[in-house]
MDTraj code that builds the backbone (N, CA, C; nanometers):
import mdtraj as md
import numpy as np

residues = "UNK UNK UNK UNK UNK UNK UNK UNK UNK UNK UNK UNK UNK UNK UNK UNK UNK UNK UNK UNK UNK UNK UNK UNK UNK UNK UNK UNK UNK UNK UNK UNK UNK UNK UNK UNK UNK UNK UNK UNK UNK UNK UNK UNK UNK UNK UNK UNK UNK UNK UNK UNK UNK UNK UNK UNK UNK UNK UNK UNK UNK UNK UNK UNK UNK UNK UNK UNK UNK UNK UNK UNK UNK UNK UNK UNK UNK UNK UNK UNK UNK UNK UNK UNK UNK UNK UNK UNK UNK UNK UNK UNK UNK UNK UNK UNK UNK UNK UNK UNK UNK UNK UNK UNK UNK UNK UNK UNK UNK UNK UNK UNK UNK UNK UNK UNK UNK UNK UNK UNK UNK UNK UNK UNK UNK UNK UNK UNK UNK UNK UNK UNK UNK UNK UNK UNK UNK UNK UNK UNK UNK UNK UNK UNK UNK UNK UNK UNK UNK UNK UNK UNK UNK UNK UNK UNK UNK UNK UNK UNK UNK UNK UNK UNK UNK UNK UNK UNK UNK UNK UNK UNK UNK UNK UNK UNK UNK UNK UNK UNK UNK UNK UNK UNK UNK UNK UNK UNK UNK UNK UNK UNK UNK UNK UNK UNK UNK UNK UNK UNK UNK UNK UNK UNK".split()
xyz = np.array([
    [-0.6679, 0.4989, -5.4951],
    [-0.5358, 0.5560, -5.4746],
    [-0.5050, 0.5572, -5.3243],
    [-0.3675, 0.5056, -5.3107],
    [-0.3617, 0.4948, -5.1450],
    [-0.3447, 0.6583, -5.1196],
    [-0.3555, 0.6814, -4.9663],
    [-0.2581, 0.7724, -4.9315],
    [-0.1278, 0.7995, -4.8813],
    [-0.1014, 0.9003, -4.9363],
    [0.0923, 0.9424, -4.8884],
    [0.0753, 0.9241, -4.7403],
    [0.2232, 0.8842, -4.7032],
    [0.3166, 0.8859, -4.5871],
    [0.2521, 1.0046, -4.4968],
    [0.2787, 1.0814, -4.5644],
    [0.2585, 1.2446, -4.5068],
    [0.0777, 1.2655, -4.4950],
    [-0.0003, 1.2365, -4.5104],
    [-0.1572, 1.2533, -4.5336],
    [-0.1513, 1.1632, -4.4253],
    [-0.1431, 1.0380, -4.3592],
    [-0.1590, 0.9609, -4.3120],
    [-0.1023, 0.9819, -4.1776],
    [0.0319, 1.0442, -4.1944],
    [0.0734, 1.0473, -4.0715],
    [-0.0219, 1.2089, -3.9942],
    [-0.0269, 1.2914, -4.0760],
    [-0.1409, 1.4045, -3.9991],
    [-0.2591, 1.3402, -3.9627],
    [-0.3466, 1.2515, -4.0470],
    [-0.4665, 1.2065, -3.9903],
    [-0.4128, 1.1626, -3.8951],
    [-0.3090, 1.0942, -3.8073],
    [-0.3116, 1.0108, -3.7221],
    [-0.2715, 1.1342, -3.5986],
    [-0.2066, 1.2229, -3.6439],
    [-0.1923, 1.3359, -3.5417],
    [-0.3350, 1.4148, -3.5075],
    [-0.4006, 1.4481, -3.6118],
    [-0.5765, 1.4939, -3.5956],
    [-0.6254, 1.3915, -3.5044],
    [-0.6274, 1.2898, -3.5363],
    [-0.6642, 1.1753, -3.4484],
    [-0.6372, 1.2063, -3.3182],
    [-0.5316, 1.1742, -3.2803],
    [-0.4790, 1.2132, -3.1364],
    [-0.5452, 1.3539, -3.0619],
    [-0.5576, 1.4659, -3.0984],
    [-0.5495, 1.6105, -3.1433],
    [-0.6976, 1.5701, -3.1102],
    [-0.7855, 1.5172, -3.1895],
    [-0.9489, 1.5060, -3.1264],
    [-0.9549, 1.4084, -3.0029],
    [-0.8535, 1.3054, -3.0045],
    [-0.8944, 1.2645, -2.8717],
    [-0.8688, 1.2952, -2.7169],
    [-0.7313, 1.4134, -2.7542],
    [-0.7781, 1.4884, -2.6315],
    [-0.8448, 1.5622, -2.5960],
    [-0.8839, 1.6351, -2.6648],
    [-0.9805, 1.7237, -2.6739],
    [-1.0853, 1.7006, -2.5687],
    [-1.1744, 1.5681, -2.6339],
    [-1.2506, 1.4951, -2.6162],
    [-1.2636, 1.4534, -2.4538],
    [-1.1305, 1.3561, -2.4290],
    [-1.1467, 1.2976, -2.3026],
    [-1.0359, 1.3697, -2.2310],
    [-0.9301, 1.5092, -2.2729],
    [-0.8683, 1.5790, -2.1141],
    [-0.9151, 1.7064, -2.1449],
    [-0.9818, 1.7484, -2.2162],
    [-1.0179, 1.8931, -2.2390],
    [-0.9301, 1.9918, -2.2987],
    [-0.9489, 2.1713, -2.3038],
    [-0.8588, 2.2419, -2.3305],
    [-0.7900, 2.2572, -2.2123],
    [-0.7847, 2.2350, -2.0966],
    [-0.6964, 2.2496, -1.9934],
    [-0.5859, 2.1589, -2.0059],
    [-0.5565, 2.0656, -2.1110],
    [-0.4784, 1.9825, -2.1221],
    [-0.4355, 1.9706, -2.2648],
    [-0.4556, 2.0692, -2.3416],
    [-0.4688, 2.0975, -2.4638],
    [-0.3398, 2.1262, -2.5097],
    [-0.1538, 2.1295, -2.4393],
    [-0.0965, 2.2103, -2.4961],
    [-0.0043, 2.1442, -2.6206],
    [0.0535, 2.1804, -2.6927],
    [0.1591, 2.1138, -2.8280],
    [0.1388, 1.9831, -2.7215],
    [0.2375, 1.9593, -2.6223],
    [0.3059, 1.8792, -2.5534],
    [0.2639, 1.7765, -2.5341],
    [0.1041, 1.8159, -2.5216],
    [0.0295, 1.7252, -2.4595],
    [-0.0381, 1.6404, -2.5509],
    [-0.0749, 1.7120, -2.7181],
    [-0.1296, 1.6365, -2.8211],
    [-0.0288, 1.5577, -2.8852],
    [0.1035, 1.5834, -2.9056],
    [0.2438, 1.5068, -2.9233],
    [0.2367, 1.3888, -2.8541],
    [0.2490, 1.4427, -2.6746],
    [0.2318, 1.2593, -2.6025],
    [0.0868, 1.2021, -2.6734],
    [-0.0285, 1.2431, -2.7118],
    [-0.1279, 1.1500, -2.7336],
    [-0.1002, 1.0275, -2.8560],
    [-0.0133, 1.1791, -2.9364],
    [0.0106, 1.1074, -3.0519],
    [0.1628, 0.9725, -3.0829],
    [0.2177, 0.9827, -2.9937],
    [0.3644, 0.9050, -2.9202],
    [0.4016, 0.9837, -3.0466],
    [0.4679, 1.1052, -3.0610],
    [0.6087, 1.2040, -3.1312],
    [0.6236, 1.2788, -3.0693],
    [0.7312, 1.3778, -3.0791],
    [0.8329, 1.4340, -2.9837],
    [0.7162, 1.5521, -3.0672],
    [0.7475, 1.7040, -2.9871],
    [0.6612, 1.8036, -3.0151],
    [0.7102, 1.8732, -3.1359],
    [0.8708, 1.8415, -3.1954],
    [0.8939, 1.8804, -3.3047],
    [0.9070, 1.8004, -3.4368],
    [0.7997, 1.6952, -3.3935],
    [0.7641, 1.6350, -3.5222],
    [0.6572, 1.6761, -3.5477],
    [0.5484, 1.7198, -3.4512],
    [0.3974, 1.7655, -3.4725],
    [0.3981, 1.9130, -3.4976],
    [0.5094, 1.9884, -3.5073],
    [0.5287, 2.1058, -3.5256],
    [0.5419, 2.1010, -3.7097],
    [0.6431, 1.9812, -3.7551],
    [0.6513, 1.9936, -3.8641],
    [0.5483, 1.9833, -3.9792],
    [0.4721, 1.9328, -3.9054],
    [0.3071, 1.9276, -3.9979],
    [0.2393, 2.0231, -3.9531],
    [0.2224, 2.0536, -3.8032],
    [0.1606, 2.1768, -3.7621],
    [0.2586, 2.2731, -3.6826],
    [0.2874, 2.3941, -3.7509],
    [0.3561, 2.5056, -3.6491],
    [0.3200, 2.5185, -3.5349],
    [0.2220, 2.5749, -3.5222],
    [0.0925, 2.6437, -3.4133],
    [0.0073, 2.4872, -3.3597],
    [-0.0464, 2.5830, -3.2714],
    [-0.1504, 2.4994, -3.2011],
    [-0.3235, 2.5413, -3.2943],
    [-0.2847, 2.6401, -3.3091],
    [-0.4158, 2.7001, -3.4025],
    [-0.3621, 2.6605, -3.5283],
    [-0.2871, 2.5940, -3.6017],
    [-0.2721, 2.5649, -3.7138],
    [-0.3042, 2.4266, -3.7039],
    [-0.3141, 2.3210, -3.6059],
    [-0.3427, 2.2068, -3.5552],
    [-0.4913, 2.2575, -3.5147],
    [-0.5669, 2.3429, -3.4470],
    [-0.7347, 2.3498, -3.4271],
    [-0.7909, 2.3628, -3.5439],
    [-0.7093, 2.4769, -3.6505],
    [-0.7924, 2.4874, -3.7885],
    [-0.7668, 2.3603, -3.8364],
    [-0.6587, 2.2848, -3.8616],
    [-0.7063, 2.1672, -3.9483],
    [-0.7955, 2.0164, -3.8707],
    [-0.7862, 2.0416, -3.7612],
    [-0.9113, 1.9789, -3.7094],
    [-1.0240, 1.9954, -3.7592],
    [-1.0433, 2.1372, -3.7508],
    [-1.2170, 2.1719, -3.7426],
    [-1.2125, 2.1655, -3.9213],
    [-1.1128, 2.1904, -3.9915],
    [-1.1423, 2.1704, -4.1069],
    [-1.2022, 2.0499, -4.1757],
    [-1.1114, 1.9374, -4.1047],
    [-1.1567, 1.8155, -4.1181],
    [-1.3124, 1.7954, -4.0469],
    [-1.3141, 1.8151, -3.9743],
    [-1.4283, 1.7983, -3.9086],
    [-1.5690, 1.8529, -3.9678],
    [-1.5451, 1.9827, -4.0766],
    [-1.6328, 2.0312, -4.1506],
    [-1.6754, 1.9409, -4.2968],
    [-1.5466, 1.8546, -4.3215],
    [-1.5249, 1.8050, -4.4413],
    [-1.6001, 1.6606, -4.4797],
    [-1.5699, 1.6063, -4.3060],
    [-1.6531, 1.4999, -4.2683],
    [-1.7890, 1.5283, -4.3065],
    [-1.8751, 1.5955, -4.1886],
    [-1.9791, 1.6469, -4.1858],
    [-2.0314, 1.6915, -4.2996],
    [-1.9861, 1.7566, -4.4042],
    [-2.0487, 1.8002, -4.5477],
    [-2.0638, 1.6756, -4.5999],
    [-1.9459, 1.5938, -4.5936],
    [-1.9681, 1.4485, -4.6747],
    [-2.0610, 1.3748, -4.6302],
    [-2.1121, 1.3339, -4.5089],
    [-2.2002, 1.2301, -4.4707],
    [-2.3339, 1.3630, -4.4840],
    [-2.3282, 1.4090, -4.5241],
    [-2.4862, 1.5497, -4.5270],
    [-2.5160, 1.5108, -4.6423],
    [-2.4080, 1.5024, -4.7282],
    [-2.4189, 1.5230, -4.9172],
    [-2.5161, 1.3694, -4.9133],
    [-2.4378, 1.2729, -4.8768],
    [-2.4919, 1.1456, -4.8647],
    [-2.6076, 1.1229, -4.8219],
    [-2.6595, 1.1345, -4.6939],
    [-2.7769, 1.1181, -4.6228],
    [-2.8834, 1.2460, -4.6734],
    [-2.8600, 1.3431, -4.7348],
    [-2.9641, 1.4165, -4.8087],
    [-2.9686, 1.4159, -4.9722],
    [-2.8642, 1.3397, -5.0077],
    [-2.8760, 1.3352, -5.1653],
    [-2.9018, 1.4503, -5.2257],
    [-2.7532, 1.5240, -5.1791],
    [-2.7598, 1.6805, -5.2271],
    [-2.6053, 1.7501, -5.2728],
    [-2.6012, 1.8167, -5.3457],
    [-2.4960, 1.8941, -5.4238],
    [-2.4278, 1.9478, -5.2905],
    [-2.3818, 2.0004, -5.2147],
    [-2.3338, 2.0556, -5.0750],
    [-2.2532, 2.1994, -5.0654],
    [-2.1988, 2.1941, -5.2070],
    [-2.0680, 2.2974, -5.2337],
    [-2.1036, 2.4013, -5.2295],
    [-2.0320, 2.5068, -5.2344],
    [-2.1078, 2.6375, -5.2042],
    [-2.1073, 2.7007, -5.3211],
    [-2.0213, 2.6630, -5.4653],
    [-2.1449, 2.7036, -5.5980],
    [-2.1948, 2.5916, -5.6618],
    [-2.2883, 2.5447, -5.5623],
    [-2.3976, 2.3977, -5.6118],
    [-2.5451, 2.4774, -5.6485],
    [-2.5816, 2.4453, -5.8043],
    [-2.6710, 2.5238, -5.8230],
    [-2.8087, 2.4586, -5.8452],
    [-2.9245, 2.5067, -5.8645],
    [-3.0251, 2.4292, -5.9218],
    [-3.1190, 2.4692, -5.7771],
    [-3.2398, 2.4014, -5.8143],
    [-3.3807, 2.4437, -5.6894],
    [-3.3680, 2.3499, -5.5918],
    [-3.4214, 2.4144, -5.4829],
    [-3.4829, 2.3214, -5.3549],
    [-3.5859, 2.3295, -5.2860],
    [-3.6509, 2.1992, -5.3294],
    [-3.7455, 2.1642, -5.2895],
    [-3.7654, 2.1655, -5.1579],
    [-3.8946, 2.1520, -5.0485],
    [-3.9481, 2.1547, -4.9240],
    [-3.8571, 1.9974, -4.8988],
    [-3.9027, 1.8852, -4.9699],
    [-3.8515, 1.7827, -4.9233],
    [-3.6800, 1.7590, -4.9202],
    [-3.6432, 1.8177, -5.0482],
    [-3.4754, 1.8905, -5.0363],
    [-3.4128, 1.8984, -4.9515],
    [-3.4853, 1.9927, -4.8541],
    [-3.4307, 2.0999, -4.7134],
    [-3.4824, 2.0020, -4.6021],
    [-3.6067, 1.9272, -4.6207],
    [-3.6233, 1.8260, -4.4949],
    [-3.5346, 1.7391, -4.4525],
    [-3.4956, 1.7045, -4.6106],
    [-3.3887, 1.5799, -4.6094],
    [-3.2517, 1.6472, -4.5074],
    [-3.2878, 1.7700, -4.5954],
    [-3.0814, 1.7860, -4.5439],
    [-3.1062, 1.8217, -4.3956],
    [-3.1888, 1.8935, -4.3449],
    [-3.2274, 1.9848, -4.2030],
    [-3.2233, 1.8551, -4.1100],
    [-3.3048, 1.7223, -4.1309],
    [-3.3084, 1.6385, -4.0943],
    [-3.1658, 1.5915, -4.0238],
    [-3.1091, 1.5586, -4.1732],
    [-2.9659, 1.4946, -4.1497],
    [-2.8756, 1.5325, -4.0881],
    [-2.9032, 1.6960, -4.0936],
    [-2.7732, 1.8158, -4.0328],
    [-2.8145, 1.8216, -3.8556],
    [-2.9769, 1.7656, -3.8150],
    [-2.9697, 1.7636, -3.6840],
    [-2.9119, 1.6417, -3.6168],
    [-2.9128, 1.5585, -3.7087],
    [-2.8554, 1.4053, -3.6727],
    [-2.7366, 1.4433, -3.6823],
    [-2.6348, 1.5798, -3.7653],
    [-2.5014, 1.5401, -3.7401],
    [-2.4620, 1.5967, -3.6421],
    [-2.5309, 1.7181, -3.5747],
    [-2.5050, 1.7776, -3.4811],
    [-2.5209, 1.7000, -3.3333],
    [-2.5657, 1.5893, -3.3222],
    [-2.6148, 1.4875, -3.1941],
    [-2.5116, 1.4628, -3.1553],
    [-2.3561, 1.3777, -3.2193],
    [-2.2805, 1.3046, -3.1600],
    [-2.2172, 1.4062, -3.0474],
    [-2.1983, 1.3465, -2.9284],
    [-2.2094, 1.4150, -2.7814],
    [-2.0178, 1.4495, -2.8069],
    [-1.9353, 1.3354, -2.8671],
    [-1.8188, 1.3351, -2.9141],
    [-1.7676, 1.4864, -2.9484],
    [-1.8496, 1.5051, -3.0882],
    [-1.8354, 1.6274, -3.1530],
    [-1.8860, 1.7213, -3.0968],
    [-1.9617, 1.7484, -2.9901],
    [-2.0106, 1.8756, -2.9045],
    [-1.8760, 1.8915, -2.8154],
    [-1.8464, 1.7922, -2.7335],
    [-1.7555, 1.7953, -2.6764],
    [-1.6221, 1.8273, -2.7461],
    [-1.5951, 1.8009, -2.8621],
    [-1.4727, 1.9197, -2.9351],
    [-1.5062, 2.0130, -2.9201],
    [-1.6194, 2.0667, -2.9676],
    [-1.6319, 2.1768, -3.0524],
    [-1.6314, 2.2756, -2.8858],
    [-1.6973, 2.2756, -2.7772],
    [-1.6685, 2.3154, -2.6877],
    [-1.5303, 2.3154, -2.6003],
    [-1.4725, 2.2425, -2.6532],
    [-1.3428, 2.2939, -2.6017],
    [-1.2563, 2.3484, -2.6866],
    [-1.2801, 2.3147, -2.8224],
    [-1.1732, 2.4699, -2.8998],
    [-1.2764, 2.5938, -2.8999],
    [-1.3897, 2.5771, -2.7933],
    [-1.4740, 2.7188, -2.8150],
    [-1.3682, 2.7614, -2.6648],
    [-1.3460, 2.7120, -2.5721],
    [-1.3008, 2.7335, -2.4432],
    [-1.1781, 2.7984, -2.4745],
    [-1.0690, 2.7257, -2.5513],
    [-0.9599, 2.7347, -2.5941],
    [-0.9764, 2.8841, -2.6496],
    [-1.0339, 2.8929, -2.7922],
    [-1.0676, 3.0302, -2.7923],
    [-1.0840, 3.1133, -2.7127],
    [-1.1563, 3.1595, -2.6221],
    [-1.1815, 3.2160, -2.5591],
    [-1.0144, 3.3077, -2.4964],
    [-0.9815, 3.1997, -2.5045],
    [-0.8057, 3.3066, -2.3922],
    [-0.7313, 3.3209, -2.5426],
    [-0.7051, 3.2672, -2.6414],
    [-0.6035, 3.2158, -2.7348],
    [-0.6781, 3.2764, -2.8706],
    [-0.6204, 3.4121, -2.9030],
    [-0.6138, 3.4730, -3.0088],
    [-0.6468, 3.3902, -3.1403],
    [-0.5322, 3.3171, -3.1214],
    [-0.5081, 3.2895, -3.2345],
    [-0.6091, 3.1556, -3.2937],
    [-0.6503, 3.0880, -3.1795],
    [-0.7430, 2.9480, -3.1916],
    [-0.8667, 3.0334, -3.2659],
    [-0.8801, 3.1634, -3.1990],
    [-1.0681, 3.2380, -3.2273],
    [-1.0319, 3.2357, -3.3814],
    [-0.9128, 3.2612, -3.4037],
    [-0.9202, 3.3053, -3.6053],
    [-0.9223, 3.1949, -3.6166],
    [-0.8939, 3.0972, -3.6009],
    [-0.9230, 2.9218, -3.6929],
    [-1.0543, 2.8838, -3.6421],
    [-1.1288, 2.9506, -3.5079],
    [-1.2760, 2.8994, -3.5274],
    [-1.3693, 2.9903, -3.5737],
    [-1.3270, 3.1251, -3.6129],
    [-1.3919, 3.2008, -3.7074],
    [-1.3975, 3.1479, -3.8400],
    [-1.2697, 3.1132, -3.8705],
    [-1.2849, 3.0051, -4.0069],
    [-1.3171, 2.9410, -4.0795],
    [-1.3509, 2.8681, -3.9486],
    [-1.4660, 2.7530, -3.9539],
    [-1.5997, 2.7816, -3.9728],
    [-1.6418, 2.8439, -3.9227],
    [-1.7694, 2.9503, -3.8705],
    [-1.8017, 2.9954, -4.0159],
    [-1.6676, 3.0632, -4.0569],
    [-1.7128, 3.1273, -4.2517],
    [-1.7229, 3.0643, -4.3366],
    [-1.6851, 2.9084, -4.3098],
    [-1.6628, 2.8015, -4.4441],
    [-1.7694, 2.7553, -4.3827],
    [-1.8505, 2.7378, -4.2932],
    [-2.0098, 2.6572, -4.2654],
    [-2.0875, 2.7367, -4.2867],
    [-2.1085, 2.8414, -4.2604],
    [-2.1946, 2.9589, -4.2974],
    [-2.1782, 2.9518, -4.4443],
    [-2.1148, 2.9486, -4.5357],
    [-2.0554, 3.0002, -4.6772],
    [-2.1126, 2.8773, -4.7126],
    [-2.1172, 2.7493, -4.6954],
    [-2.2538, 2.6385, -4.7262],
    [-2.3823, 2.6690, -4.7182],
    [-2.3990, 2.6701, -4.5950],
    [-2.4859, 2.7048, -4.5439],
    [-2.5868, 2.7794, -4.6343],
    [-2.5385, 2.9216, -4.7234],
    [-2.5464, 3.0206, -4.7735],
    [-2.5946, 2.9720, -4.9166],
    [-2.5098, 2.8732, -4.9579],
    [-2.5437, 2.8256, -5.0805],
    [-2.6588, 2.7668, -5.1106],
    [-2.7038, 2.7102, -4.9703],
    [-2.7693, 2.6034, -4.9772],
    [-2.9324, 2.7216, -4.9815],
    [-2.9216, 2.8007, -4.9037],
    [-3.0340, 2.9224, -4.8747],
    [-3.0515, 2.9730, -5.0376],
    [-2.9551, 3.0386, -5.0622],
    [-2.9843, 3.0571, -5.2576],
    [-3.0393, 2.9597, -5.3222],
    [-3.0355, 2.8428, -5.3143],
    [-3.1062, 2.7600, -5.4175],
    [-3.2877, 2.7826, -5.3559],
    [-3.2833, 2.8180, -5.2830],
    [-3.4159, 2.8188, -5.2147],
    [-3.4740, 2.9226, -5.2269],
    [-3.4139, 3.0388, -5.2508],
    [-3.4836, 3.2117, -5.2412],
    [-3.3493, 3.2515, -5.2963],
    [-3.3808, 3.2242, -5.4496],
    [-3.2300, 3.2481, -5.5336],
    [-3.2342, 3.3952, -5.5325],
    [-3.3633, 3.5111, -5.5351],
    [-3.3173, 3.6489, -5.5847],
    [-3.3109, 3.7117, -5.4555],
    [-3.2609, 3.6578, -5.3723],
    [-3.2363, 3.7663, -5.2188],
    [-3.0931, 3.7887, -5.2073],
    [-3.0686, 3.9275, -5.1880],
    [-2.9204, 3.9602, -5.1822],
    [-2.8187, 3.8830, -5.0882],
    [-2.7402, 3.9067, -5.1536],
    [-2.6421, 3.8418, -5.0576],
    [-2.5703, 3.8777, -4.9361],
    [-2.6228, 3.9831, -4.8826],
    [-2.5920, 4.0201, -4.7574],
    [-2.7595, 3.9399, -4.6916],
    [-2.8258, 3.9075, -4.7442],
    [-2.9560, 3.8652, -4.6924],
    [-2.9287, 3.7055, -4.6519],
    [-2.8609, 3.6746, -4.7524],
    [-2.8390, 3.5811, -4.7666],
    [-2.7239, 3.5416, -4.6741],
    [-2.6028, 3.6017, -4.6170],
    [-2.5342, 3.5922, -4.5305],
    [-2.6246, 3.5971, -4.4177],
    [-2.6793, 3.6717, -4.3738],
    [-2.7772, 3.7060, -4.2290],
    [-2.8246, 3.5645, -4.2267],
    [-2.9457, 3.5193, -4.3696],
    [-2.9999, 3.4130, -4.2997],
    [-2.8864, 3.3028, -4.2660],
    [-2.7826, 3.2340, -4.3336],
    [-2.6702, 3.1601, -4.3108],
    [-2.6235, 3.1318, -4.1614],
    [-2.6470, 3.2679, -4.1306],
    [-2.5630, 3.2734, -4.0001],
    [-2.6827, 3.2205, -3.8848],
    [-2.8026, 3.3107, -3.8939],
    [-2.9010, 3.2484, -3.8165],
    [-2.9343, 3.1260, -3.8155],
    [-2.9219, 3.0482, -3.9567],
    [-2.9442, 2.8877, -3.9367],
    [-2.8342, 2.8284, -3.8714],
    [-2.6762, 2.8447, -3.9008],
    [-2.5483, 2.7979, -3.8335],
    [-2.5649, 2.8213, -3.6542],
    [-2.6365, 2.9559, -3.6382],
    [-2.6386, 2.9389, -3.5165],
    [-2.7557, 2.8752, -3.3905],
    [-2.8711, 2.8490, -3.5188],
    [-2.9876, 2.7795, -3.4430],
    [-2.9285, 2.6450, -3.4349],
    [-2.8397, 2.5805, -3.5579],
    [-2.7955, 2.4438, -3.5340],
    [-2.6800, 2.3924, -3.4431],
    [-2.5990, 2.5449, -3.4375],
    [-2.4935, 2.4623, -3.3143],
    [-2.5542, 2.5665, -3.1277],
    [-2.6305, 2.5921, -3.1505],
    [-2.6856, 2.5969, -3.0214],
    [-2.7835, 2.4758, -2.9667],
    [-2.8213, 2.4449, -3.1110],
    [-2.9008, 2.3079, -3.0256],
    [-2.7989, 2.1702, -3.0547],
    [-2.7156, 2.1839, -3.0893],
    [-2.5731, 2.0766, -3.0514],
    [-2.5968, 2.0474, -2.8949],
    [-2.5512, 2.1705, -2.8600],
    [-2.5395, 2.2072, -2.7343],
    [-2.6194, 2.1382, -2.6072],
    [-2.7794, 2.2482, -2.6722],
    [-2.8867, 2.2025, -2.5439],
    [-2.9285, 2.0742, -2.6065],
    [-2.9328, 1.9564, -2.7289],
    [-3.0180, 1.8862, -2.7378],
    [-2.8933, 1.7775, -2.6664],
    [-2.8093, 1.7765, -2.6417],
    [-2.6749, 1.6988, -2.6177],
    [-2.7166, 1.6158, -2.4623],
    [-2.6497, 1.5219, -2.4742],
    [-2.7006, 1.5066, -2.2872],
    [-2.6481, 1.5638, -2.1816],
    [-2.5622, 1.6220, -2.2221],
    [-2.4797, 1.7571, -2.1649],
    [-2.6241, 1.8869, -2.0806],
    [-2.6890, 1.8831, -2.1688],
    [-2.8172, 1.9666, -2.1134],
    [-2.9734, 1.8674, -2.1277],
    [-2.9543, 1.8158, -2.2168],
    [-3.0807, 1.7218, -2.1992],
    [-3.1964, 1.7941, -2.2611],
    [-3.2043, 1.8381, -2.3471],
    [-3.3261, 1.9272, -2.3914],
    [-3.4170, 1.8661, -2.5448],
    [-3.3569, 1.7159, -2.5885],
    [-3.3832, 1.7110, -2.7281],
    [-3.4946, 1.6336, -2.6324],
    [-3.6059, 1.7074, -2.7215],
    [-3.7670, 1.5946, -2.7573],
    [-3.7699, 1.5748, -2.9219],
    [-3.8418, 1.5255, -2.9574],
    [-3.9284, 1.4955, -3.1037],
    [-4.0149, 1.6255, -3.1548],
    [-4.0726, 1.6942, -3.0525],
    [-4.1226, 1.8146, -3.0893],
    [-4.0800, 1.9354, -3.1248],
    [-3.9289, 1.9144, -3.0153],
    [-3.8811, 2.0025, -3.0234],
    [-3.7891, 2.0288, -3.1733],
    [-3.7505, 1.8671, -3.1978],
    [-3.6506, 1.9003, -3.3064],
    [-3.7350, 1.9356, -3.4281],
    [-3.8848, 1.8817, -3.4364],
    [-3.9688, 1.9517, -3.5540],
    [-3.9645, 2.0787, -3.5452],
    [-3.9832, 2.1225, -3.4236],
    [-3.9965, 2.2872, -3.4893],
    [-3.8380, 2.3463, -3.4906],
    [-3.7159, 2.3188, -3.4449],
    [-3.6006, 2.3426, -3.5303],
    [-3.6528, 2.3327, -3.6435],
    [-3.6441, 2.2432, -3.7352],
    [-3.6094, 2.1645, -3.8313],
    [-3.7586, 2.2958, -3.9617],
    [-3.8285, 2.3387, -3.8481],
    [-3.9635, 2.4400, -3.9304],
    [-3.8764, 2.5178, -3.9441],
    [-3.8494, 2.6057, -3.8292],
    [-3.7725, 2.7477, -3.8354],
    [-3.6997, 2.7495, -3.9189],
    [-3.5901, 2.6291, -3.9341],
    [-3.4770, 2.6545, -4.0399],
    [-3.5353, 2.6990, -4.1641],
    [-3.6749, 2.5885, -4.2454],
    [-3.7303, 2.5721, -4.3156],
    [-3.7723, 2.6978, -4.3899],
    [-3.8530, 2.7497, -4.2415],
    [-3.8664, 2.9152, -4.2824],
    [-3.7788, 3.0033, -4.3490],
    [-3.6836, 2.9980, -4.2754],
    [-3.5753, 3.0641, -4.3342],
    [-3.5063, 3.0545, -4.4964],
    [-3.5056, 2.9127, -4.4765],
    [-3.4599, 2.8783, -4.5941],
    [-3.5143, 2.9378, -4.7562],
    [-3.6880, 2.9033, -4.7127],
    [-3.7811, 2.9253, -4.8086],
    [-3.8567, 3.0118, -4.7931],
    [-3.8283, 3.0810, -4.6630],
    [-3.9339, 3.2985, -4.6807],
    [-4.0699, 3.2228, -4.6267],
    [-4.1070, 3.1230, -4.5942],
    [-4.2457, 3.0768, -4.5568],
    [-4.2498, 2.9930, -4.4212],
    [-4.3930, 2.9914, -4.3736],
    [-4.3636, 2.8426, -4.2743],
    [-4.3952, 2.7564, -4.3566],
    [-4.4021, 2.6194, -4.3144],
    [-4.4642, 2.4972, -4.3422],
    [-4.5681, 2.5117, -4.3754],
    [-4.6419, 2.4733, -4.4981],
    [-4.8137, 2.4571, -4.5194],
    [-4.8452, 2.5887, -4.6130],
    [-4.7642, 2.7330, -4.5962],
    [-4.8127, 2.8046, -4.6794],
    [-4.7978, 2.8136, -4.8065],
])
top = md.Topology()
chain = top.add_chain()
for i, resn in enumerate(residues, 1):
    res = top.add_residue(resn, chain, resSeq=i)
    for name in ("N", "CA", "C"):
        top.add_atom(name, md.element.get_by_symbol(name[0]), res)
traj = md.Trajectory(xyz[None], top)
């Protein structure tokens, strides 16, 4: 099925919308400025997006949507957040694996740090990257239940959040932005999560 007029013409505004991001930053971030990327006047990009935070949430939305899809793929796993059934050690390797490989592209650090910047002054950007934050965590979460199905779900939120935030902190430092990824290092990420996931380390 092709896509509509209208689906096509937003991807091509998201498009634009990540590539400034990318190469002028949030200091260059305004309607005005993602409009010129995109060649439309600012009240055509208004008509698909009101806000500028209605344009960051459907970025990062997309950007979550991506990322679940090439995860589902490269770990050969259910992804959704009521995806049910067990997980195995090799399960969680697969996906932990894949989820540090999606966190590498220097591209996507570099968004994600500048609608973190953006946030920072702009109310309204923090609620669309809180958003984001609750719909990755809220995977995240699902994915922890299949693993240690009888732990409450406030337990189960806690661990969510601690894995979301061990994985986009090492976005960060493993990025060449800081330079910190070894082979050793990403094994023992890739344990810790493990731990978490499954109440154990490795081997017990």
């Amino acid at each position: 099925m092709t896509e509509s007029k209208g689906a096509l013409r937003k991807a091509a505004l998201l498009d634009a919308a990540e590539n400034v991001l990318v190469t002028k930053g949030n200091a260059h971030a305004a309607m005005r400025d993602f409009a010129a990327a995109a060649g439309v006047s600012v009240g055509h990009l208004q008509h698909y997006f009101p806000t500028r935070a209605d344009l960051i949430r459907a970025v990062l939305e997309r950007s979550l949507d991506r990322s679940l899809q090439r995860l589902a793929e490269e770990a050969t796993l259910d992804l959704g957040v009521g995806a049910s059934g067990g997980l195995t050690r090799q399960d969680s390797a697969r996906l932990l694996t894949a989820l540090l490989h999606e966190h590498s592209a220097l591209e996507d650090v570099k968004m994600h740090l500048e609608i973190w910047a953006m946030a920072s002054a702009d109310p309204q950007a923090a609620d669309a990257l809180r958003s984001f934050y609750a719909q990755y965590a809220a995977h995240v979460a699902g994915v922890v239940r299949r693993g240690r199905p009888d732990l409450p779900e406030v337990e189960l939120a806690g661990i969510a959040a601690a894995i979301v935030s061990l994985f986009e902190g090492a976005a960060v430092t493993r990025s060449d932005i800081a330079g910190l990824r070894t082979e050793p290092g990403d094994k023992a990420i890739i344990h810790a999560a493990q731990w978490l996931i499954h109440g154990q380390a490795p081997g017990q």
